[in-house]
N, C-alpha and C positions, 0 to 999 in steps of 0.2 A: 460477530465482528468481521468474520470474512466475508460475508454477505455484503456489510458497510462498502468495505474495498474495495468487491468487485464492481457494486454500482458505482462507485464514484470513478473507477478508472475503465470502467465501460463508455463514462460518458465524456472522458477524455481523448481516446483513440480511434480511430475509424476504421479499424478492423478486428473487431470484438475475439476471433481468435489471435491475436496477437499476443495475450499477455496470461499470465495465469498465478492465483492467488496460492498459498499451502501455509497453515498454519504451523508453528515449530515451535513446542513446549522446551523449554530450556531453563529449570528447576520451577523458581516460581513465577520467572518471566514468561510471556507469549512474543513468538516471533510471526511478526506477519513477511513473510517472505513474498515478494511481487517480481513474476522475473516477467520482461518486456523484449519482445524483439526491440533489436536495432533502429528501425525505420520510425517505429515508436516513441522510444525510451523519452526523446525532448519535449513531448508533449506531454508524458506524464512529471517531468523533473519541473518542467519551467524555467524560464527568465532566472538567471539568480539563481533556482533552486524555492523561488514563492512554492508552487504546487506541490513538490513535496513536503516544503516545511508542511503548508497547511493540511495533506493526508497525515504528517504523522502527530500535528497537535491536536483532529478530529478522535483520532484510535484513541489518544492516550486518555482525552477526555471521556471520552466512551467508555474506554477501559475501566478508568475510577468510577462510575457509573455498575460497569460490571464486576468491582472488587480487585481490581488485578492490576499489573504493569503490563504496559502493551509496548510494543517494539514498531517498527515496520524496515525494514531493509528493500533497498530497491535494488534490482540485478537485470543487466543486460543478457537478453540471448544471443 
């Protein structure tokens, strides 16, 4: 699943060290933690907030796919 994340927000930013993915077990949940520099952050949120709706309705369907609840949190560096 963190592999999903990191392509999809690789191919959102234009400088691939920018941002960085860490998974976080939190009982039976999965937390996908995405923290993004600053200069970044708008382009992986979107308009509105579309872009990450749509990252975190990809994980969760994925998720159910892989048995699980999936999370994704997005954090500024």
């Amino acid at each position: 699943m963190e592999e999903l994340v990191k392509y999809i927000i690789s191919a959102l930013v234009d400088d691939k060290d920018s941002f960085s993915v860490q998974t976080v077990m939190e009982g039976d949940n999965t937390v996908i933690n995405i923290t993004v520099d600053k200069k970044e952050i708008g382009k992986v949120i979107g308009k509105q907030g579309r872009i990450a709706k749509a990252i975190r309705m990809l994980v969760k369907a994925a998720g159910k796919d892989a048995g699980g609840k999936y999370y994704v949190d997005i954090i500024e560096k």
